[in-house]
C-alpha positions in Angstrom: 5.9 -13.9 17.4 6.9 -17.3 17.0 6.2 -20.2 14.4 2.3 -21.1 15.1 1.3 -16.8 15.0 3.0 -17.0 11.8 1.3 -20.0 10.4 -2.3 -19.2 11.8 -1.9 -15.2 10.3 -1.1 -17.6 7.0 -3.6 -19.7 7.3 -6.3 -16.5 7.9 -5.2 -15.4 4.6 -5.4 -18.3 2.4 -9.2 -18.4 3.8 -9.2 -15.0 3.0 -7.9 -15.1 -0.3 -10.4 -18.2 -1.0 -13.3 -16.7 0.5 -12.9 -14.0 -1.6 -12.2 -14.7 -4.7 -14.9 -17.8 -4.9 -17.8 -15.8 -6.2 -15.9 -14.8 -8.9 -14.1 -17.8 -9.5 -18.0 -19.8 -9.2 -19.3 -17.8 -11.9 -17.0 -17.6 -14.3 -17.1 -21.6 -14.0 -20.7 -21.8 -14.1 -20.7 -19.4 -17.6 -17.9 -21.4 -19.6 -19.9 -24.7 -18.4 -23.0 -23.1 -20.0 -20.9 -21.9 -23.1 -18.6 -24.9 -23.6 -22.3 -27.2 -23.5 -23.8 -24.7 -26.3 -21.0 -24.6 -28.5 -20.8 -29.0 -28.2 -24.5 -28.8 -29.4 -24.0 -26.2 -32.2 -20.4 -26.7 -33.0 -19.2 -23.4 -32.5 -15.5 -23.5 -31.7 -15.1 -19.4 -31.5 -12.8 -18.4 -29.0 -15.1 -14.8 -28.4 -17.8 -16.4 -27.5 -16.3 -18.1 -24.3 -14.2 -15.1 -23.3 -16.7 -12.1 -23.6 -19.7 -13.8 -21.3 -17.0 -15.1 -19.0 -15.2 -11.4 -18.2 -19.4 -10.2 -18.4 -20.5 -12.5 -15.7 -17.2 -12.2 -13.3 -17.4 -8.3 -13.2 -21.1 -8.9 -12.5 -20.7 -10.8 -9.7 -17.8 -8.6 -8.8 -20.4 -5.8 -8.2 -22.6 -7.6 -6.6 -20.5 -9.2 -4.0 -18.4 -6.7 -3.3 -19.5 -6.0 0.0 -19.2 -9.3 1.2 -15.3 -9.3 0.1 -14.8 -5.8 1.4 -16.5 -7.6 4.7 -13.8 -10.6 4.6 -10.9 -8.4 3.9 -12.1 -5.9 7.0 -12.0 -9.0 9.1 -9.2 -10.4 8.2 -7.3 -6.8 8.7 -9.1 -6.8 12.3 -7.5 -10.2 13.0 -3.9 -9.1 12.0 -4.1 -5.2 14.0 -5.2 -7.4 16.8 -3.0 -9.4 16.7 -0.2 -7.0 16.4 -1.8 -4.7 19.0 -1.5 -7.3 21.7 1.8 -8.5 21.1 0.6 -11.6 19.3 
């Protein structure tokens, strides 16, 4: 294994990592849009009311897209046993 197996394996799981965690990440940035807009309008500053639809929405999508990162994460495991199986 020299320097460039190491850096592509690295750069297969930063993708991975991104890949994964962006649905999450994407709704939990849409909700606190949405909430930090309604509380400008109503003047609102409670902190509840941006953390509770925030961890709501995230475990959510969580469940929903779980497939899709168990998917990633299986490919990515491919890529390294691969890898590793032919001597890189």
């Amino acid at each position: 294994m020299n320097e460039a197996d190491a850096l592509d394996i690295l750069q297969a799981a930063i993708w991975t990592i991104i890949i994964a965690s962006g649905p999450a990440v994407a709704a939990g940035m849409v909700v606190g849009i949405v909430i930090a807009l309604i509380q400008a309008l109503t003047q609102v500053q409670e902190m509840t009311l941006t953390f509770v639809p925030k961890i709501l929405a995230i475990m959510i999508t969580i469940g929903i897209s779980a497939p899709f990162v168990g998917a990633q994460i299986n490919l990515f495991t491919t890529l390294v046993f691969s890898r590793i199986q032919s001597g890189f």
